[in-house]
C-alpha positions as YAML, in Angstrom:
chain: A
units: angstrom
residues:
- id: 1
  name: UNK
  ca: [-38.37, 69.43, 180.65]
- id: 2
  name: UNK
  ca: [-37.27, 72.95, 181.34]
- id: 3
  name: UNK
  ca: [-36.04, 74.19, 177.98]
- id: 4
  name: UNK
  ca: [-34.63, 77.73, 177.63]
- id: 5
  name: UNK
  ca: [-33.23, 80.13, 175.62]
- id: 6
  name: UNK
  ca: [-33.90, 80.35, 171.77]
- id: 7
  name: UNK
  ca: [-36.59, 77.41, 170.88]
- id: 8
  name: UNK
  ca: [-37.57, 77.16, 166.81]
- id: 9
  name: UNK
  ca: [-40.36, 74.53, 165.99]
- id: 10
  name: UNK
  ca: [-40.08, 73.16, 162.63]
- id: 11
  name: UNK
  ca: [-43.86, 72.87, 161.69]
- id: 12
  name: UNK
  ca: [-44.56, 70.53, 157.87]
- id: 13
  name: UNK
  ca: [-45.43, 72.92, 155.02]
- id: 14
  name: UNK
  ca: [-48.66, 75.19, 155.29]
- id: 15
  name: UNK
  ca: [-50.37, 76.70, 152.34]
- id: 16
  name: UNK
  ca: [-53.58, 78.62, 153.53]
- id: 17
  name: UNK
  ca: [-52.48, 81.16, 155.57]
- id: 18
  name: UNK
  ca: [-55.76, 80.96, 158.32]
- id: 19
  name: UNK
  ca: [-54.12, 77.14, 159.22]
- id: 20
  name: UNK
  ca: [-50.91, 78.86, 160.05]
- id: 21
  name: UNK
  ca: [-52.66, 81.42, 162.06]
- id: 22
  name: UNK
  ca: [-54.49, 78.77, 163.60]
- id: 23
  name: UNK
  ca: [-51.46, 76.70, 164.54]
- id: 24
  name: UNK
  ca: [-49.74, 79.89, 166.23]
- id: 25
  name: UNK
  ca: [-53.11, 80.34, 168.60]
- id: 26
  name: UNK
  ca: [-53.20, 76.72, 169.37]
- id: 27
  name: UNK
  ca: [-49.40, 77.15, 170.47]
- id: 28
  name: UNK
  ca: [-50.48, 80.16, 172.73]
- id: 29
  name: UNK
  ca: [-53.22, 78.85, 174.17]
- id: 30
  name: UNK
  ca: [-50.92, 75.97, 175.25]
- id: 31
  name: UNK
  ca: [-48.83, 78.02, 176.40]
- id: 32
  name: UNK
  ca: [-50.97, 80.00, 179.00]
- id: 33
  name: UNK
  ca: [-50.35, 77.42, 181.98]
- id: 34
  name: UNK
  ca: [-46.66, 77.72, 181.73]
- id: 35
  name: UNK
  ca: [-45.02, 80.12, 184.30]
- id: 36
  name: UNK
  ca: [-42.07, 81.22, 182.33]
- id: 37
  name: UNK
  ca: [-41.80, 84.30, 180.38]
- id: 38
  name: UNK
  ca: [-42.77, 83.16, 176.87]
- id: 39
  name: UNK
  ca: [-42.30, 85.12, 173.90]
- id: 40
  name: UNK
  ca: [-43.73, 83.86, 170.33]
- id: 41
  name: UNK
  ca: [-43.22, 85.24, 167.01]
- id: 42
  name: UNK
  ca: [-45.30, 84.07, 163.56]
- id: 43
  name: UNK
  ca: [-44.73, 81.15, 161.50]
- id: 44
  name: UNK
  ca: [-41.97, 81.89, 158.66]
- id: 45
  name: UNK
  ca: [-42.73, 81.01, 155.00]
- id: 46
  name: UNK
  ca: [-40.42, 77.91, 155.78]
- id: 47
  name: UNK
  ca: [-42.75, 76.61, 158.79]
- id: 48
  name: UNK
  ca: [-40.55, 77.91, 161.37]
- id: 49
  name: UNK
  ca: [-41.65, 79.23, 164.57]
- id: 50
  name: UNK
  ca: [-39.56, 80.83, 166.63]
- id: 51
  name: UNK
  ca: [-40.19, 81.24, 170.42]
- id: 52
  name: UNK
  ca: [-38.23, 82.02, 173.53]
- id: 53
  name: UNK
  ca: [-38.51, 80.66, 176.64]
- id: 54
  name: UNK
  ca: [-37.23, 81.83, 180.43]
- id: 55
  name: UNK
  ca: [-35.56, 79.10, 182.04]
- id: 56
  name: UNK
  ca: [-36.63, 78.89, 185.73]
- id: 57
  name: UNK
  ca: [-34.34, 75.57, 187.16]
- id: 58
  name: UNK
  ca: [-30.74, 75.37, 186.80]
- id: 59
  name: UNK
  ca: [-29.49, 73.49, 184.15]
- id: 60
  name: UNK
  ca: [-28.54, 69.45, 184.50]
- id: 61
  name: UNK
  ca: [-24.58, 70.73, 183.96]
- id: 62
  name: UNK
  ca: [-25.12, 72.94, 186.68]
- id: 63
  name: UNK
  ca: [-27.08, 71.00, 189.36]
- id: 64
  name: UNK
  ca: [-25.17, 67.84, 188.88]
- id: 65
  name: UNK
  ca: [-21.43, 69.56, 188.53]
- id: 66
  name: UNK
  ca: [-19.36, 72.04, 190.73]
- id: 67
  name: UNK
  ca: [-16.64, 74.70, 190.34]
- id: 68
  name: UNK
  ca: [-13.83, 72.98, 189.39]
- id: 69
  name: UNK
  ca: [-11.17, 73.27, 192.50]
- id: 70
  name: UNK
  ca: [-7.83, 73.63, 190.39]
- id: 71
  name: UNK
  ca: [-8.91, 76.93, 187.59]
- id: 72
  name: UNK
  ca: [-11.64, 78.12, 189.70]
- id: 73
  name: UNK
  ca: [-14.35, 77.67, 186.99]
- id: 74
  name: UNK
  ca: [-11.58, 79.92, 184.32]
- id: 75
  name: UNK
  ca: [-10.61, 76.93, 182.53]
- id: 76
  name: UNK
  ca: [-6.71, 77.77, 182.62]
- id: 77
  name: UNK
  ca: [-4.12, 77.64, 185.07]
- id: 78
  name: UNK
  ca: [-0.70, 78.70, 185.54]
- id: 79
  name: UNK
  ca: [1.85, 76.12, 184.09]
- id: 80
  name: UNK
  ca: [4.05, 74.86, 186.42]
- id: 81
  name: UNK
  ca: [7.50, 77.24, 185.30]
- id: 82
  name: UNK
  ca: [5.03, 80.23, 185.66]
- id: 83
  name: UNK
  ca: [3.51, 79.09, 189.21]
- id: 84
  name: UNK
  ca: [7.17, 78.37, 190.55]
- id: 85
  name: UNK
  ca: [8.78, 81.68, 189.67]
- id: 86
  name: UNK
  ca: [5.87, 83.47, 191.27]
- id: 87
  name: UNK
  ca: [5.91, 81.38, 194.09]
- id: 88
  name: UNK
  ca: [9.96, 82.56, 194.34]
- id: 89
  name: UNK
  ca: [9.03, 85.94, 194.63]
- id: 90
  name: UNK
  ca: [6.57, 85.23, 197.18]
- id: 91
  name: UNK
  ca: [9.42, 83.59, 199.16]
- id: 92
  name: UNK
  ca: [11.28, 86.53, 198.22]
- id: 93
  name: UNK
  ca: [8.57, 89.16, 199.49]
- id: 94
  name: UNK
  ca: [8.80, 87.63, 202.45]
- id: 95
  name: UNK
  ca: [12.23, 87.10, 203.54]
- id: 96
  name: UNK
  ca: [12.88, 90.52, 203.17]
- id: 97
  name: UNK
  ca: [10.33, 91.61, 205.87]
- id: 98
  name: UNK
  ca: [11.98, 92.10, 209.47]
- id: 99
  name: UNK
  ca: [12.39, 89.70, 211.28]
- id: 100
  name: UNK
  ca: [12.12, 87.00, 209.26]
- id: 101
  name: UNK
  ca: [13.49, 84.18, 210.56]
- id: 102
  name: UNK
  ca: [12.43, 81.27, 208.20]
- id: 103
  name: UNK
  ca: [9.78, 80.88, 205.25]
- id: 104
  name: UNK
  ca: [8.09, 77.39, 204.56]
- id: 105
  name: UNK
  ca: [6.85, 76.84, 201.21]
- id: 106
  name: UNK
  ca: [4.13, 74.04, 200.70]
- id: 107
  name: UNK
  ca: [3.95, 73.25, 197.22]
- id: 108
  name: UNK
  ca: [2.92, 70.06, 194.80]
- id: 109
  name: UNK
  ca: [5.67, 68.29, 193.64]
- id: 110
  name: UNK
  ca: [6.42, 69.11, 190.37]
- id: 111
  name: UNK
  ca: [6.99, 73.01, 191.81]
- id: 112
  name: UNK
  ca: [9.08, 71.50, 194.38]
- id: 113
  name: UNK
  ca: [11.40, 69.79, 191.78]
- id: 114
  name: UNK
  ca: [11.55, 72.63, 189.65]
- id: 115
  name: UNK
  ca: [12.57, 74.92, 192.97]
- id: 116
  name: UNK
  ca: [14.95, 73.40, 194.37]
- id: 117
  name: UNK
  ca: [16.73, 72.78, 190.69]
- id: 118
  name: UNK
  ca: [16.38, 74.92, 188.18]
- id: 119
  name: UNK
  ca: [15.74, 77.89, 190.90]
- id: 120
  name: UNK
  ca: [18.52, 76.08, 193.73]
- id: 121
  name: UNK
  ca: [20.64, 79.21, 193.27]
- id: 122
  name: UNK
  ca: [17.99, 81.61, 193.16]
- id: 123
  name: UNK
  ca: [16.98, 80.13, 196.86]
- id: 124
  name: UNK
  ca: [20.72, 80.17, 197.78]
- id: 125
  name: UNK
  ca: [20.94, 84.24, 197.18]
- id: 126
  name: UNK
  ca: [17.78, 84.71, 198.82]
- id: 127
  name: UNK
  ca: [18.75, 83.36, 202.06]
- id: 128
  name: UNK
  ca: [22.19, 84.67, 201.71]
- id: 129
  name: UNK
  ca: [20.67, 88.37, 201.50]
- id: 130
  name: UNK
  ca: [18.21, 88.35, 203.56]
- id: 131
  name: UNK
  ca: [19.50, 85.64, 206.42]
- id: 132
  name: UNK
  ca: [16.56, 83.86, 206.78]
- id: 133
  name: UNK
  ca: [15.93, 79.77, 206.10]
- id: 134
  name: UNK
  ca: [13.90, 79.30, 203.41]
- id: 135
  name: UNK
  ca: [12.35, 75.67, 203.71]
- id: 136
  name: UNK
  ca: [10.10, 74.01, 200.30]
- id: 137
  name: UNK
  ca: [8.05, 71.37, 201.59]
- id: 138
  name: UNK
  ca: [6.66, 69.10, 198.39]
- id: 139
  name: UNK
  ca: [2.79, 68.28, 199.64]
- id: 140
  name: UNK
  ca: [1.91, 65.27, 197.17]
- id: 141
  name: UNK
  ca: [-1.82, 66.39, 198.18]
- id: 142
  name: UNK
  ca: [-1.48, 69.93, 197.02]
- id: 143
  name: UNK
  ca: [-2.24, 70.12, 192.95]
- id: 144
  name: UNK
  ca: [-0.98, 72.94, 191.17]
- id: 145
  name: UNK
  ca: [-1.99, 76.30, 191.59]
- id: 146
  name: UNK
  ca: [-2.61, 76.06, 194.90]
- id: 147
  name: UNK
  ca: [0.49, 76.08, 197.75]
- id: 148
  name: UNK
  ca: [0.82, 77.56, 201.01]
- id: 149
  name: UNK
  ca: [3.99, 80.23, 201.81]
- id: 150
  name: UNK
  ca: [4.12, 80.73, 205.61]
- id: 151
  name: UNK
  ca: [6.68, 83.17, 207.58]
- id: 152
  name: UNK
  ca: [8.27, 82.47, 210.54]
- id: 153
  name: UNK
  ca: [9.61, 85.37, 212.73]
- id: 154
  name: UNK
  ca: [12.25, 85.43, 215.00]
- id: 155
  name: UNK
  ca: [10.85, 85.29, 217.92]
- id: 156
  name: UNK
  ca: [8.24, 82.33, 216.91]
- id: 157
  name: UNK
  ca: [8.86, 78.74, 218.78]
- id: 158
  name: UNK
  ca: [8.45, 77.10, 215.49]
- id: 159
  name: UNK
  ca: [11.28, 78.87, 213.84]
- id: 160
  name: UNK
  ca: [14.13, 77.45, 216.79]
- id: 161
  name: UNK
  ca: [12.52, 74.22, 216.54]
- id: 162
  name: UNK
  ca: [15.14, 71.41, 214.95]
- id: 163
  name: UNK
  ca: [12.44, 69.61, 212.51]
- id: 164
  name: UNK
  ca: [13.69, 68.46, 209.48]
- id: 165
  name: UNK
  ca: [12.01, 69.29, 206.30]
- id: 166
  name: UNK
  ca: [10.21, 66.02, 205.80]
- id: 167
  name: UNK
  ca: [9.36, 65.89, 209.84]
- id: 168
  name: UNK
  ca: [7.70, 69.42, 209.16]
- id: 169
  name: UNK
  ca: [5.81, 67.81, 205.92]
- id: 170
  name: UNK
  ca: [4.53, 64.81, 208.10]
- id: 171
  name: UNK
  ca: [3.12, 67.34, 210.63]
- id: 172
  name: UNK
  ca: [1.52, 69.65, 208.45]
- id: 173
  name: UNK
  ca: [0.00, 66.89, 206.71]
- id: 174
  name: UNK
  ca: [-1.09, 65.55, 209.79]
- id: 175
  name: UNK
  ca: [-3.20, 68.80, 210.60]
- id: 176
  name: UNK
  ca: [-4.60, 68.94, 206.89]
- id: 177
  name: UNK
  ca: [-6.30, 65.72, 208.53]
- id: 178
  name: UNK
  ca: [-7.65, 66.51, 211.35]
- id: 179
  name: UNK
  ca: [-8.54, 70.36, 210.63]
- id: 180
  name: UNK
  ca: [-11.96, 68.91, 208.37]
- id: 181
  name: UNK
  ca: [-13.03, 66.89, 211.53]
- id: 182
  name: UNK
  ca: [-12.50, 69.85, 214.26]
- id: 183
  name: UNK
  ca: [-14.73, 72.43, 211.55]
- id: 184
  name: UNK
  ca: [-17.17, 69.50, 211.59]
- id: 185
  name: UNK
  ca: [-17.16, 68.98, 215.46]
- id: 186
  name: UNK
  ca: [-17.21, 72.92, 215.79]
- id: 187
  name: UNK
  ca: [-20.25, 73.24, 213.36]
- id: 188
  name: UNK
  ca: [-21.90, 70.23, 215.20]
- id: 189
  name: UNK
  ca: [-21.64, 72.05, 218.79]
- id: 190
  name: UNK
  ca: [-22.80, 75.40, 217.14]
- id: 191
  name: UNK
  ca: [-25.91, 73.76, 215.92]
- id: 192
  name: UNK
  ca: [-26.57, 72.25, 219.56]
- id: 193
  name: UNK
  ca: [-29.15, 74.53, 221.01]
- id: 194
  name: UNK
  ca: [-28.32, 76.65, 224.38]
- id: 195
  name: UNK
  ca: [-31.15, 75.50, 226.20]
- id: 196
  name: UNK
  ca: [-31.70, 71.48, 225.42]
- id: 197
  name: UNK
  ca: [-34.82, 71.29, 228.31]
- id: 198
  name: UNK
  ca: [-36.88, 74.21, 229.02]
- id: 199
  name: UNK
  ca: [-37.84, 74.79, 232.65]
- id: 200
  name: UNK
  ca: [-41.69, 74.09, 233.21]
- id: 201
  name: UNK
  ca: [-43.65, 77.07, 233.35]
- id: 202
  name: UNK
  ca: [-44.86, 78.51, 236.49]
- id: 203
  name: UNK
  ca: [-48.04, 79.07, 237.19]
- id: 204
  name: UNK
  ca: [-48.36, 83.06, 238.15]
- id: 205
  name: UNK
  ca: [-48.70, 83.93, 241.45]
- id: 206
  name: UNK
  ca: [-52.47, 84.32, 242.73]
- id: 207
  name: UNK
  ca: [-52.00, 87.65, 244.87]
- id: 208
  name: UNK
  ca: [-53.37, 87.28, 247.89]
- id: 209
  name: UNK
  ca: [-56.04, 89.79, 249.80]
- id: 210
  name: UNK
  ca: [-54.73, 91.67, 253.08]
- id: 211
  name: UNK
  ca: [-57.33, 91.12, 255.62]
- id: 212
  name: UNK
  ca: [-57.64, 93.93, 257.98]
- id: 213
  name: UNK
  ca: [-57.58, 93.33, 261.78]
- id: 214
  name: UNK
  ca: [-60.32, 92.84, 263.59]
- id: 215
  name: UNK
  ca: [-61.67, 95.72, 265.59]
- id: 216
  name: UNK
  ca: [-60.28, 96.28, 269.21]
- id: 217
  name: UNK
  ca: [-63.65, 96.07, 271.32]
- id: 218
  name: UNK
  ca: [-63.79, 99.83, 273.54]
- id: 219
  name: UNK
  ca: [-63.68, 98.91, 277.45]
- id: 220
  name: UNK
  ca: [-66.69, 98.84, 279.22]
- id: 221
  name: UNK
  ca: [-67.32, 100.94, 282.22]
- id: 222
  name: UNK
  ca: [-68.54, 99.49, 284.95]
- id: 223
  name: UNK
  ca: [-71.31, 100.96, 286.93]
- id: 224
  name: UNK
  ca: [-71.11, 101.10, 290.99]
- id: 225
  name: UNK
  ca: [-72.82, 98.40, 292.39]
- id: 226
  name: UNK
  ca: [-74.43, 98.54, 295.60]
- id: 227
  name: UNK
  ca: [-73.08, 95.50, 297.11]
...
C-alpha cells in the first residue's frame, strides 16, 4: 500500500515516558527499508503520532481514470446559451474575412436548435452583411463544448458544390470514421522498419601481392667457331 501525505497513528494510552520513546524507535527502525521520504515527529500526550510520507506511485484515481474529454479535467463547462452565442461570433469572425464564401458550423444538437431559433435572425443579418452562406450542421456525435467552425473561400471547390446540409453532415461524419483508422494505418507503416532484411556481410577483401616480373635473361654472345 503506497500511502501518502499526512499519516497519524493512534497508539493505546502510554504512561512511562521510556515506552513511548521506545515505540517511536521501533517505528523508525521499521521504517529504514522504505524508499520514500519519511518524516516522524514524537508521540503526543494523546498517543498520536504523526508522520509524513512521500508518495512514489500514482494514486488508484489516477492510474485507473483519465481527463475527462468534455471540461478538460476543470469540472465546468459552458452551458449551452453561453457556448451558442460564442459560437455566433465565431461564425461572425469569420464571415467577415475576404473572401468568404460560406462558413460550416458543426455543432451538438442542442446548439444547433438553439441557433437556428432563438439566434435564426442573428444568422439571417450575418449573411445579409457579409454575403456569405452560413451552414449549422447538428453532429449528434459532437457533445457540448466541443464543435468545429470551418471557412470556405471563394475560390474553394467545396464552397460551389450543391450539397445539402444533411448530405454535408453524412460526409463529414463519414470522415470522422475513417480518419482514426488512416492515423492507425499511418502509425503502423511508421513503425515498419526501413530495412526489413539486412544484406549479409561481406567478407573484406584479402589484398592481393603484385608479383614482379621475372628477369629478362641478357643475350649471350656467341664466340667464333672454327668450323
Amino acid at each position: 500500500c503506497d500511502i501518502g501525505g499526512l499519516i497519524v497513528i493512534d497508539f493505546i494510552d502510554m504512561t512511562p515516558a521510556k515506552n513511548q520513546r521506545a515505540v517511536e524507535e521501533k517505528v523508525r527502525e521499521s521504517l529504514e527499508a522504505d524508499r520514500a521520504r519519511v518524516q516522524i515527529g514524537r508521540i503526543s500526550r494523546f498517543g498520536l503520532l504523526e508522520m509524513s510520507r512521500q508518495r512514489l506511485r500514482p494514486s488508484l484515481g489516477e492510474s485507473s481514470g483519465i481527463v475527462c474529454p468534455r471540461c478538460n479535467g476543470t469540472g465546468i463547462i459552458r452551458d449551452v446559451e453561453s457556448l451558442s452565442l460564442a459560437i455566433l461570433r465565431l461564425i461572425e469572425e469569420e464571415a467577415l474575412k475576404d473572401r468568404t464564401a460560406e462558413v460550416r458550423a458543426q455543432v451538438p444538437i442542442p446548439v444547433a436548435a438553439f441557433l437556428l431559433n432563438e439566434k435564426r435572425n442573428s444568422i439571417t443579418k450575418i449573411e445579409l452583411r457579409t454575403r456569405a452562406r452560413i451552414i449549422i450542421l447538428p453532429n449528434d456525435q459532437l457533445e457540448t463544448p466541443h464543435f468545429e467552425v470551418q471557412r470556405l473561400r471563394d475560390d474553394s471547390p467545396e464552397a460551389h458544390n450543391s450539397q445539402t446540409s444533411y448530405e454535408i453532415a453524412a460526409a463529414a461524419a463519414e470522415v470522422e470514421e475513417i480518419a482514426p483508422l488512416a492515423a492507425a494505418t499511418r502509425t503502423l507503416v511508421r513503425q515498419e522498419a526501413a530495412v526489413k532484411t539486412a544484406p549479409a556481410r561481406a567478407n573484406a577483401p584479402v589484398p592481393v601481392e603484385a608479383v614482379a616480373p621475372a628477369p629478362t635473361p641478357a643475350p649471350v654472345a656467341h664466340e667464333p667457331s672454327l668450323f
